[in-house]
Structure formats: structure tokens, C-alpha cells
C-alpha positions as CSV (number, residue, x, y, z in Angstrom):
1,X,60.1,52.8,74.1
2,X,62.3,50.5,76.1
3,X,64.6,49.9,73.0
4,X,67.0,52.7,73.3
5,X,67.7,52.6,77.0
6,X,67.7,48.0,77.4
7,X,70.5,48.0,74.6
8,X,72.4,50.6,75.7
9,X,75.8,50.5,77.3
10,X,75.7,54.3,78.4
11,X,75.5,53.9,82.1
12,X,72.9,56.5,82.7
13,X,70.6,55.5,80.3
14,X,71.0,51.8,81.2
15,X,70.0,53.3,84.6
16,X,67.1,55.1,83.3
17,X,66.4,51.8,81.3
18,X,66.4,49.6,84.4
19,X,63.6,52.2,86.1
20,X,61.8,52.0,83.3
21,X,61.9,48.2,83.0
22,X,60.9,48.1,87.3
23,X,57.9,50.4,86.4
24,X,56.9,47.7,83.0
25,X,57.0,45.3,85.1
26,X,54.9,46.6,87.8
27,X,52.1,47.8,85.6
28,X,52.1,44.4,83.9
29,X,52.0,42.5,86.8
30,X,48.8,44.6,87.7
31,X,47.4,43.9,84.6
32,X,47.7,40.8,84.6
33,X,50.6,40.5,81.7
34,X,51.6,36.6,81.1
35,X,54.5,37.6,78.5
36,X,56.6,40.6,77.7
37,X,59.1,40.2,74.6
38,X,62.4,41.6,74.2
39,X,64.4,41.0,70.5
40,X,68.1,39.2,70.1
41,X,71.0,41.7,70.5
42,X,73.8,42.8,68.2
43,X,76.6,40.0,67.5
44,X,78.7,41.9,69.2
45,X,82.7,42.3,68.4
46,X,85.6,43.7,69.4
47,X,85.7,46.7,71.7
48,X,82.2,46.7,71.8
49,X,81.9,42.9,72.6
50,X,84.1,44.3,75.8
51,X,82.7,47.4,76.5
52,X,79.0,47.4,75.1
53,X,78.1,43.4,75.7
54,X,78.1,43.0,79.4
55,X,76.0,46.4,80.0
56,X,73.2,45.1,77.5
57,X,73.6,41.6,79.3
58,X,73.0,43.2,82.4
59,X,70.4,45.5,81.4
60,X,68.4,42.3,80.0
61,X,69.1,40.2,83.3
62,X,67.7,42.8,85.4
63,X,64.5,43.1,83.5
64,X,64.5,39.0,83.3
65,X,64.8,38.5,87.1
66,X,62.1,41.4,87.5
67,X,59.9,39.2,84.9
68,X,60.9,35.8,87.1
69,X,59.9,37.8,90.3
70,X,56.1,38.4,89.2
71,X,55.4,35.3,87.3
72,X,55.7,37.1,83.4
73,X,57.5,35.2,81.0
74,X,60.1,36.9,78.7
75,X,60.3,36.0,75.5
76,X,62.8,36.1,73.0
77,X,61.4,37.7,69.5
78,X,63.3,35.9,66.3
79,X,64.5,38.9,64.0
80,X,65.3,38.8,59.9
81,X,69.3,39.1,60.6
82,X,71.6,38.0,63.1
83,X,71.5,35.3,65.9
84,X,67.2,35.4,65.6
85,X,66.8,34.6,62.0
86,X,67.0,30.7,62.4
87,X,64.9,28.8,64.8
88,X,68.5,26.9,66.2
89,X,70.4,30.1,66.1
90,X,67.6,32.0,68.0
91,X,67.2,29.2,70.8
92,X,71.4,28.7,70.9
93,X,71.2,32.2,71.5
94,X,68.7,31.8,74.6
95,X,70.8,28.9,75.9
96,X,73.8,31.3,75.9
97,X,71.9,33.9,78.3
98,X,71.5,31.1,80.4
99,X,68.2,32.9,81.9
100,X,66.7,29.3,81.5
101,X,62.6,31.3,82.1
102,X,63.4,33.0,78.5
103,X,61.4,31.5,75.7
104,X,61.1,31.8,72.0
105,X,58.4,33.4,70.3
106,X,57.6,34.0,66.6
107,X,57.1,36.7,64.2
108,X,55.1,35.5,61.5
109,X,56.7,38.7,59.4
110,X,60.3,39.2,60.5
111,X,60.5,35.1,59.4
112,X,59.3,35.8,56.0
113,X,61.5,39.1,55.7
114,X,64.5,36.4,57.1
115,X,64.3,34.2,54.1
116,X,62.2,31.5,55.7
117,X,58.6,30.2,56.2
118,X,56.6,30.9,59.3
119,X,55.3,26.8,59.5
120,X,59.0,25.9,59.0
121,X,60.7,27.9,61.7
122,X,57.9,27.0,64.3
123,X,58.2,23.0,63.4
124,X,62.1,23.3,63.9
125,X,61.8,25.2,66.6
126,X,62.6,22.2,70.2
127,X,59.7,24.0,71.7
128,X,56.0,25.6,70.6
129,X,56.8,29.2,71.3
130,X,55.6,30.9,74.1
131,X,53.4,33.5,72.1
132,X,52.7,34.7,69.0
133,X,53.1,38.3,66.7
134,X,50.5,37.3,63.9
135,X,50.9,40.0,60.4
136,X,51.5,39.0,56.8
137,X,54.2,39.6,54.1
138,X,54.0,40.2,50.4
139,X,56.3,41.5,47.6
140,X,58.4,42.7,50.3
141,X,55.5,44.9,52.4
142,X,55.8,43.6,55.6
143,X,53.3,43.6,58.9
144,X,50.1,43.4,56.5
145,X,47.0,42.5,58.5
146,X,46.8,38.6,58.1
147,X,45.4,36.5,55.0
148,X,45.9,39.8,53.1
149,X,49.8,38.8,52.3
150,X,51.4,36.0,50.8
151,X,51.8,33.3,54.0
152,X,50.6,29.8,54.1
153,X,48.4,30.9,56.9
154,X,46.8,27.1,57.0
155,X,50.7,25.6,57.3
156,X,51.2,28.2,60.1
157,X,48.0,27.0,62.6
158,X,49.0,23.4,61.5
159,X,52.6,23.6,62.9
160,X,51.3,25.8,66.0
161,X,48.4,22.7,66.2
162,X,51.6,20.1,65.6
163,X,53.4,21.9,68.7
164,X,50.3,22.3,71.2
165,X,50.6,25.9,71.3
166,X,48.8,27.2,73.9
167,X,49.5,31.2,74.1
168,X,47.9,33.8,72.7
169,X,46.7,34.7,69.1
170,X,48.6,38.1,68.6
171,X,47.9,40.6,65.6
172,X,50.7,43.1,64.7
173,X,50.3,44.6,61.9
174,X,51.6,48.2,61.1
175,X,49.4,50.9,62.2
176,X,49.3,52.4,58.8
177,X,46.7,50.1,57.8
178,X,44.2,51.2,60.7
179,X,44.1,54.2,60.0
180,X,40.4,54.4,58.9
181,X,37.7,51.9,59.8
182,X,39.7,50.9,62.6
183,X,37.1,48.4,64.4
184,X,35.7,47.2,61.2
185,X,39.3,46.1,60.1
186,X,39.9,44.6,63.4
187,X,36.9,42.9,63.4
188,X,37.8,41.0,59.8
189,X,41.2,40.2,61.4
190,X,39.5,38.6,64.5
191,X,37.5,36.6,62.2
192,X,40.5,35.7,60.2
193,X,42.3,34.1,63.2
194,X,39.4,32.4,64.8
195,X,38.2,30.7,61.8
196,X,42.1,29.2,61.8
197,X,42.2,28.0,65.2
């Protein structure tokens, strides 16, 4: 929901983004919300690098320092293309916000769908990420429910293990899978990530 109006440089729906964000961030506070995560943006160039950029920028500073204000971290998301894909392009990228309370987090999907291994980019990232979106990958279906894909599953809770993770266990997988037997399904995913950890 928050997509469309925190990457937008149209002033009134950054405006309507940043009320949004100041109502997110109440309701999470309230409940109790440790993280909230946010992707990379655009490489942005020429006009828009001018024009476009420093609205974005803004837009993600103002939901930052409303995140700083009630104790919720924001976390960076890697993503298959651009400045996320890599673990050292996703954390330069951080640096360069200098918001030094934003952390990485990782995708177990969008690194597969990047060209890369989810165990790999977690041991390269400098730091264990600060939470976790947990789905599988095969023969380019994406967001499975995990162990029904293709990922080293055991290499992923090594690395996490290897880093002294200590956020949460995250499943997100697409919705299209839970369409039937909904708590049945969860409850096998549960399993699945408890008998890793």
C-alpha cells in the first residue's frame, strides 16, 4: 500500500505518503512492531536523479526518523535488480542514506530470482540481517512456501546460525498457495522452520 505514495516525487502524494507513513508508524508502535521494511529505490538518472531523487529521499527519511522516534527498526529489503541484488551493493547503498538505524534484511526468494544463493548473500553480508522474509524458489516460480522449492534450506539456517541471527523467522510466500487448507498449510510451514532452527 505504502509503495506508490514513499516512491513518489508528486508532491501531493508524497504528502499523502508521509500521513500514511505517521499513521504505520503509530499503529506499529501500538502493536508492538520491532521492524518495518522498505525495498532499495530506482538508480536514478538524469532529470529524474534531479527532480525525482531528493522527494523519494525525503519521503524515506521522514518515515525513518518516525521509525527512530518509536524504537522500530527499518530495514532495507535486497531486491533481484539494481543496488539490492548483492549483499555489498545493498549495504553501500544503506551507507549512502546515511540513516545509520537502517539495516539489511533478506529475501530468501528475491536472492535466488537475483542470480545468487540465499547462505551466500547472508555470509557476505558485514552484519546478520535484522529480520528475515522466509519463501522458496524453483524453476523460476518464486515465493513457494519453504522446503517445497529448490533452496539449500540447511545452508540458509547454517549462515543465519554463523551470523547469530537473532530476529524473527518470517514466512512469505505468495497467497496463491493458501488458498485452501490455509491453517493446515501453515501449520506444515511452522514445522518446517522450527525443525531448522
Amino acid at each position: 500500500a505504502l509503495f506508490s505514495m514513499l516512491y513518489s516525487g508528486h508532491q501531493s502524494m508524497a504528502q499523502e505518503g508521509r500521513a500514511y507513513s505517521a499513521k504505520l508508524v503509530k499503529f506499529a508502535h501500538r502493536m508492538g512492531t520491532e521492524v518495518i521494511v522498505i525495498h532499495p529505490t530506482l538508480a536514478y538518472e538524469g532529470n529524474l536523479k534531479e527532480i525525482i531523487e531528493p522527494q523519494v529521499l525525503g519521503n524515506i527519511r521522514y518515515l525513518y526518523d518516525l521509525c527512530e522516534e518509536n524504537s522500530i527498526t527499518l530495514a532495507m529489503e535486497n531486491y533481484p535488480v539494481g543496488v539490492g541484488q548483492y549483499p555489498e551493493t545493498l549495504e553501500a547503498y544503506i551507507t549512502s542514506l546515511n540513516m545509520p538505524g537502517i539495516q539489511p534484511m533478506v529475501d530468501t526468494t528475491e536472492v535466488v530470482e537475483g542470480g545468487g544463493e540465499p547462505a551466500d548473500f547472508i555470509q557476505k553480508l558485514s552484519v546478520a540481517p535484522c529480520h528475515l522474509h522466509l519463501s522458496d524458489f524453483k524453476e523460476g516460480k518464486k515465493h513457494l512456501p519453504p522446503g517445497l522449492g529448490a533452496i539449500a534450506w540447511e545452508h540458509v539456517f547454517a549462515a543465519l546460525k554463523a551470523k547469530n541471527y537473532k530476529g524473527y523467522y518470517t514466512v512469505e510466500p505468495s497467497y496463491r498457495y493458501y488458498l485452501k487448507d490455509i491453517a493446515k498449510k501453515l501449520e506444515r510451514d511452522f514445522a518446517f522452520i522450527s525443525s531448522m532452527v
